[in-house]
C-alpha positions as CSV (number, residue, x, y, z in Angstrom):
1,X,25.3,-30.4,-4.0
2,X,22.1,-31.6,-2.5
3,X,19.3,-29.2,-1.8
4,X,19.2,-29.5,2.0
5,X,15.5,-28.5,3.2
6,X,14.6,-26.8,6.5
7,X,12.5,-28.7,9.1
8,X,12.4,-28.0,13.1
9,X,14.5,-30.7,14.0
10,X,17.7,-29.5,12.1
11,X,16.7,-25.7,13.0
12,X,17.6,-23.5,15.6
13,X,15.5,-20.9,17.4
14,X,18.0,-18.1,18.0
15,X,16.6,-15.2,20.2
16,X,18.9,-12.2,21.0
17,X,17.4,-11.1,24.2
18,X,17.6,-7.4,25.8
19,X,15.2,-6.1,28.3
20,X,12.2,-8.1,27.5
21,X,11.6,-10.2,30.7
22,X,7.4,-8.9,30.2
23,X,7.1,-10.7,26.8
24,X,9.7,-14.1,27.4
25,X,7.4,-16.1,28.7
26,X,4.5,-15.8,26.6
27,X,7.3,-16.3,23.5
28,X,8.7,-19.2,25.2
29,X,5.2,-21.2,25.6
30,X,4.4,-20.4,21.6
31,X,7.7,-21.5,20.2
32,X,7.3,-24.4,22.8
33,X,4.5,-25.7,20.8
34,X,6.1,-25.8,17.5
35,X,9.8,-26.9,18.5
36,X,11.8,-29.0,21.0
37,X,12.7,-26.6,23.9
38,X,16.8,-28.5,22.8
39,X,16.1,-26.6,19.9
40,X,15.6,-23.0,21.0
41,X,19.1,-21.1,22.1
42,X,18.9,-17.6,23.7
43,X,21.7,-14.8,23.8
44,X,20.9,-12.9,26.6
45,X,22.6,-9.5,25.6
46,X,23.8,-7.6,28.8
47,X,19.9,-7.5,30.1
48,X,19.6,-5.5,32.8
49,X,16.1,-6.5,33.9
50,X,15.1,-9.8,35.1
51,X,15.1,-11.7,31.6
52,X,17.9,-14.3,32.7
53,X,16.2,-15.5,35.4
54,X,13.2,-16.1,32.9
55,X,15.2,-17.8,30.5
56,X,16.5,-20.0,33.6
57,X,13.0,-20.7,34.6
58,X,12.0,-22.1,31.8
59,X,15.7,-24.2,31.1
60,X,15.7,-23.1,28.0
61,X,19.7,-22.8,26.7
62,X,21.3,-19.8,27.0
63,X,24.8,-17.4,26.4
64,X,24.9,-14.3,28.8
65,X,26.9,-11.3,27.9
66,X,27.7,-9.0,31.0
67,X,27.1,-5.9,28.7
68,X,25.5,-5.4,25.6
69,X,27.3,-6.0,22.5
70,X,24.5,-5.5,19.9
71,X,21.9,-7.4,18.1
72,X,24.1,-8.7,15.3
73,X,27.1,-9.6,17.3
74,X,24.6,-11.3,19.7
75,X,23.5,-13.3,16.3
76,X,26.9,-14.3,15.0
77,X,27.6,-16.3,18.4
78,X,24.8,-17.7,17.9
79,X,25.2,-18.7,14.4
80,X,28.6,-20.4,15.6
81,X,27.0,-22.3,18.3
82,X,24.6,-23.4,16.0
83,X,27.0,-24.7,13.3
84,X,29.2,-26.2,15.7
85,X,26.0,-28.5,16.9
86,X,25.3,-29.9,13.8
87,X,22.3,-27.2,12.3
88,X,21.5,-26.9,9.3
89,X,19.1,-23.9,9.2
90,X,19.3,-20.9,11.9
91,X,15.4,-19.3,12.4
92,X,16.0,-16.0,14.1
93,X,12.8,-14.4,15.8
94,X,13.1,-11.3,18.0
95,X,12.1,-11.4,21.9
96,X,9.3,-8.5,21.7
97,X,6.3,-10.5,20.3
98,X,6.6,-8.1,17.6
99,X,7.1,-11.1,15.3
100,X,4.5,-13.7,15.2
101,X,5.9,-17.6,16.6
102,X,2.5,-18.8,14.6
103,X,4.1,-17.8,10.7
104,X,7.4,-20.2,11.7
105,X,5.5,-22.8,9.5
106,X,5.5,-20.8,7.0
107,X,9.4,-19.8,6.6
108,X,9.8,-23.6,6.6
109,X,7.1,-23.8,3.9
110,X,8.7,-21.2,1.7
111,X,12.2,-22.5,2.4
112,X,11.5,-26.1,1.0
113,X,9.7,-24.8,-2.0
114,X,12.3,-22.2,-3.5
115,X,15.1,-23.9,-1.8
116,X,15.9,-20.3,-0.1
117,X,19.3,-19.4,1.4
118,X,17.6,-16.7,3.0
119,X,13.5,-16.1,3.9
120,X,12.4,-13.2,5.3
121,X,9.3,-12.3,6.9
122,X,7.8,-8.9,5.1
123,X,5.5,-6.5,6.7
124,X,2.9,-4.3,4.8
125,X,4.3,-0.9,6.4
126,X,1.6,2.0,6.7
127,X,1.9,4.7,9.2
128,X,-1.9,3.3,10.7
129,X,-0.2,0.4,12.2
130,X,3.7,1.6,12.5
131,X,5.4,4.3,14.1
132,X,6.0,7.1,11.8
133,X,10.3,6.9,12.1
134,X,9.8,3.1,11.6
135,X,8.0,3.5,8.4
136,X,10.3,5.9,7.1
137,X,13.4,4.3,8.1
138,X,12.6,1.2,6.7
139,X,11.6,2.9,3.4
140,X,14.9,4.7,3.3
141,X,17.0,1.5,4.0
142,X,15.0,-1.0,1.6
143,X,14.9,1.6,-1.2
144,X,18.9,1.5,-0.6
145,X,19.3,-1.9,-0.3
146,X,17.0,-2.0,-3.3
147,X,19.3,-0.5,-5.9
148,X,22.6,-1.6,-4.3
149,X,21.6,-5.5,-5.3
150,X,19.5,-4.5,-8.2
151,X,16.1,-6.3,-7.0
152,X,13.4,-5.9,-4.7
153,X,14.1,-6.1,-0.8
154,X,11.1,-5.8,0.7
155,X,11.6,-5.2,4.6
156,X,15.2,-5.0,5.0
157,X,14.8,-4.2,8.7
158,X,12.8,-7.8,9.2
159,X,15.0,-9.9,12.0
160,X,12.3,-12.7,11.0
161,X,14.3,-14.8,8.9
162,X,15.7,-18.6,7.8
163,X,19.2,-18.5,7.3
164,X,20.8,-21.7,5.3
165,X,23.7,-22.0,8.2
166,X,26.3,-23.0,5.6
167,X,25.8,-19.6,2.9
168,X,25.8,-17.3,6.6
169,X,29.1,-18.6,7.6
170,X,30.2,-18.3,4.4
171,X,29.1,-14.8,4.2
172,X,29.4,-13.5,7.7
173,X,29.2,-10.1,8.1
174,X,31.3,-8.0,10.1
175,X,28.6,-5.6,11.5
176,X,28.1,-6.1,15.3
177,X,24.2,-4.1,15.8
178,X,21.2,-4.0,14.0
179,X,22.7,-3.3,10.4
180,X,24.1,-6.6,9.9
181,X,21.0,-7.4,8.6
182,X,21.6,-5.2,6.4
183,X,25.0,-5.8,5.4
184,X,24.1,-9.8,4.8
185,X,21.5,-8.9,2.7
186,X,24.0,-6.8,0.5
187,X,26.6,-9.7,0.8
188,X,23.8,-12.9,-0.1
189,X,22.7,-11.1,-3.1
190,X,26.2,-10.1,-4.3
191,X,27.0,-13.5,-4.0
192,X,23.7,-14.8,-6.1
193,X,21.8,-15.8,-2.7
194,X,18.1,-17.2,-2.8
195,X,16.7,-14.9,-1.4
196,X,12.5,-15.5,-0.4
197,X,10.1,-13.6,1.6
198,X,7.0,-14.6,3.2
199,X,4.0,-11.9,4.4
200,X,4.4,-11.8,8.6
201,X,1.5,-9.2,10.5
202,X,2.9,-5.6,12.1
203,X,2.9,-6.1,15.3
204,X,3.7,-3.1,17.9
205,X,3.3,-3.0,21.4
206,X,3.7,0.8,22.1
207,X,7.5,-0.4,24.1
208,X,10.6,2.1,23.9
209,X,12.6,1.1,21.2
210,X,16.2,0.0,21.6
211,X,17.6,1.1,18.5
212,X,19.5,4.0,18.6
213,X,19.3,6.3,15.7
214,X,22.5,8.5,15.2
215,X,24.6,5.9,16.0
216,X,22.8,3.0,13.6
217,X,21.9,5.8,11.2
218,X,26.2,6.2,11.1
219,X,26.2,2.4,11.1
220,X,23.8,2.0,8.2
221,X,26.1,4.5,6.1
222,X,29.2,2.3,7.1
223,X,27.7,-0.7,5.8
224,X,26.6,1.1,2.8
225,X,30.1,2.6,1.9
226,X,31.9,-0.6,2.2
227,X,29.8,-2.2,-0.1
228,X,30.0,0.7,-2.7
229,X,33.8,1.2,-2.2
């Protein structure tokens, strides 16, 4: 089989959207001048401020869900659109500015060089420039992850990453919220995934966080039993 390389005009942009109508625009205009705006799809995810009509003023594409169905369930339709229109590669960047639109080169660098099925963006986590529960959650769940695959994960909370379309669908998780980013980590290196990382900044912006943490706590442990039962 052919090693297929990432470039941005067989990648999608997939951005799972909820409540960020401050930050879309300034996202848009960066990705803008790196991709084709035919290249960018958003999933609004049952918004409830004004980030459709953003996403409508600059025609980018777009699926709306009336309610929110989470984060990973939000990427899977995406994933599917994306397959079904021919991609090859799947770059998924969250809507916050929390990741960088600047280090997309560099996923595409790191891709063509270790012929990745997965990159990753990795953070350098310190409690200076993260929120304390951040740090410590994502400590807790890489550490995890870490000894479930047997190698090093080194930010498996990241939602900066290059999936190779064709490993994802045939991998897909069934986690609908933030832990399927967890669970496809567990399922790529189970099933001898390259996996690749390359250094992104910590970015914060001092914004309520979405994630809820008895419930993705519970959803974490799910994800962690069925791999280990």
């Amino acid at each position: 089989m052919p090693e297929v390389k990432a470039n941005v005009k067989n990648t999608i942009f997939l951005i799972p959207i909820y409540n960020s109508a401050f930050h879309l625009s300034e996202l848009f205009y960066k990705i803008f001048s790196l991709s084709e705006k035919s290249h960018i799809l958003c999933i609004n995810d049952g918004s409830i401020d004004n980030s459709l009509d953003i996403i409508k003023q600059h025609s980018v594409k777009y699926i709306d869900f009336e309610r929110n169905n989470g984060k990973g369930y939000a990427l899977k339709i995406g994933m599917i659109y994306a397959k079904r229109n021919g991609y090859k590669f799947a770059l998924t960047i969250d809507s916050d500015l929390q990741h960088d639109p600047t280090m997309i080169i560099n996923f595409f660098k790191t891709q063509r060089k270790e012929n990745s099925d997965l990159v990753i963006g990795f953070r350098r986590f310190n409690f200076k420039n993260m929120p304390f529960m951040r740090v410590l959650s994502n400590y807790i769940t890489s550490s995890v992850v870490s000894g479930l695959v047997k190698q090093p994960i080194l930010d498996s909370q990241s939602g900066f990453r290059l999936y190779n379309l064709d490993f994802f669908h045939e991998h897909t998780p069934f986690s609908d919220r933030y832990q399927m980013e967890t669970e496809i980590l567990l399922k790529y290196a189970k099933s001898k995934a390259k996996i690749s990382y390359t250094e992104i900044p910590v970015i914060y912006n001092n914004e309520l966080s979405n994630i809820n943490h008895t419930r993705d706590i519970t959803n974490f442990v799910k994800v962690i039993w069925k791999e280990i039962s």
